[in-house]
C-alpha positions in Angstrom: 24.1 22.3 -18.2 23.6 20.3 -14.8 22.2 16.9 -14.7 19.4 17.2 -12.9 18.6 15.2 -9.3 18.5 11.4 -9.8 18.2 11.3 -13.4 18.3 8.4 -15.5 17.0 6.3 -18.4 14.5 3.8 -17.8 14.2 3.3 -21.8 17.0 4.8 -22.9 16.4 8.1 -25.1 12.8 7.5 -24.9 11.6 7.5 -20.9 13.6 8.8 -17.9 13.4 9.4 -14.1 14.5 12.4 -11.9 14.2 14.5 -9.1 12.6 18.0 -9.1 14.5 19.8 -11.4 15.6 23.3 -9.2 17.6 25.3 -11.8 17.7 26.4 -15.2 20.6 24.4 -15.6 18.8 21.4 -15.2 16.0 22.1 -18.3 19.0 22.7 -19.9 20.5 19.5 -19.1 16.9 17.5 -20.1 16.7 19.6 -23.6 20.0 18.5 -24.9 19.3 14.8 -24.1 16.4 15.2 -26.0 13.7 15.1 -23.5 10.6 17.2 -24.4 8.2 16.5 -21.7 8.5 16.6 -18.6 6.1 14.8 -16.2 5.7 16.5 -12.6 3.8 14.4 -10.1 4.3 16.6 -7.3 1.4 19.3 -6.0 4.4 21.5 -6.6 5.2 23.6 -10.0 9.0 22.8 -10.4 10.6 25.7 -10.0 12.0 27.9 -13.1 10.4 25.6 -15.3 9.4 29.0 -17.5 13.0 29.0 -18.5 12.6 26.5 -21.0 9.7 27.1 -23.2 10.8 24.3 -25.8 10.1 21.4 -22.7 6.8 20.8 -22.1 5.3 20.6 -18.5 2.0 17.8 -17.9 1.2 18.0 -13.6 -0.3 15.0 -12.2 -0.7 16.5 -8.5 -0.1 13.6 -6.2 0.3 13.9 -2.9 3.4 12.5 -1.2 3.5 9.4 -0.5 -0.4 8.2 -1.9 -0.4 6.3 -4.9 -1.9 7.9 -8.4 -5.8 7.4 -9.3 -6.5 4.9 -12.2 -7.0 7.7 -14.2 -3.7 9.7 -13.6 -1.7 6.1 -14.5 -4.1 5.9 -17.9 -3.0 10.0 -18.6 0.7 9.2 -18.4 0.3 6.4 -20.0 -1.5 7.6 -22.9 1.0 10.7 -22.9 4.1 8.6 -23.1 2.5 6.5 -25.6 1.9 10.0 -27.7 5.4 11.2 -27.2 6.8 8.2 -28.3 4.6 8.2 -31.4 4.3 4.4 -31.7 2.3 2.9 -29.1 4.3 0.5 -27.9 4.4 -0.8 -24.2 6.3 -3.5 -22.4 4.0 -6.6 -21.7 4.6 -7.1 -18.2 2.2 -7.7 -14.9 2.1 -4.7 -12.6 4.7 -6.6 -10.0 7.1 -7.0 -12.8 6.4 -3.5 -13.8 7.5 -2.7 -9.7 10.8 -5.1 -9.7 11.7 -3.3 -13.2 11.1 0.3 -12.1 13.4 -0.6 -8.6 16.1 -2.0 -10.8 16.4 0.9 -12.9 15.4 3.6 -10.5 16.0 2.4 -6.5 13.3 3.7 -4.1 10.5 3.8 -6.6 7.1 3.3 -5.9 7.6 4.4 -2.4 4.7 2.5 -0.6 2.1 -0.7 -0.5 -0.5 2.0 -1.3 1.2 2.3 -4.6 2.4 -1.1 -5.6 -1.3 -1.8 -4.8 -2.6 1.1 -7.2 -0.4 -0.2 -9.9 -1.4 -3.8 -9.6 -5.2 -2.9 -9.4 -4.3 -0.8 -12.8 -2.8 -3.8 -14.6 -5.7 -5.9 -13.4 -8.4 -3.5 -14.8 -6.6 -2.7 -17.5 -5.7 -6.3 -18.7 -9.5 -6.8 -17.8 -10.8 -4.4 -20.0 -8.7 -5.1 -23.3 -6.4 -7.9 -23.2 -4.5 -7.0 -26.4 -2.5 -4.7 -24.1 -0.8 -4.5 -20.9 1.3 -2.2 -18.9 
């Protein structure tokens, strides 16, 4: 097993960050920390992802660079919030959310574009049911 490009925990055992993985190794590595989804937001299929049946691939094609649609933040969301079977979220306002994410992960959310889109999301979001927030 190899650990994969960049990986870490941002909620340990639950949500984690990485690179492309580029080698069956990698899967490996993911599987025996008990990651079972794996969340590619590249236009790209990662590469020898058929190695691994037991990991489950969910694409959100973003190009480089450009920040998510609404509805691609509400999809992860919503997936994350299935995988973890309990629904919970971190209350937090979108530029919390961005000085977290840097904190645990350096270089994230790569542009203005982005930390705009997330920001907008929260706002909407919080708009539309204030019970919950990102």
């Amino acid at each position: 097993m190899v650990e994969p490009p960049n990986f870490s925990w941002v909620a340990e055992g639950r949500l984690a960050g990485l690179g492309m993985p580029r080698e069956p190794g990698h899967y490996r590595f993911l599987l025996g920390r008990g990651v079972r989804h794996l969340v590619s937001l590249s236009e790209r299929a990662p590469p020898h992802h058929g190695c691994c049946p037991a990991l489950q691939l969910h694409r959100f094609r973003i190009p480089d660079f450009t920040p998510p649609t609404p509805g691609q933040i509400q999809s992860f969301l919503q997936l994350v919030e299935e995988a973890n079977g309990r629904g919970e979220e971190q209350k937090m306002s979108g530029s919390d959310a961005i000085r977290e994410i840097r904190r645990l992960r350096p270089g994230s959310v790569e542009t203005r574009e982005q930390e705009q889109a997330i920001i907008e999301f929260h706002r909407r979001f919080s708009a539309g049911d204030g019970s919950r927030e990102v």
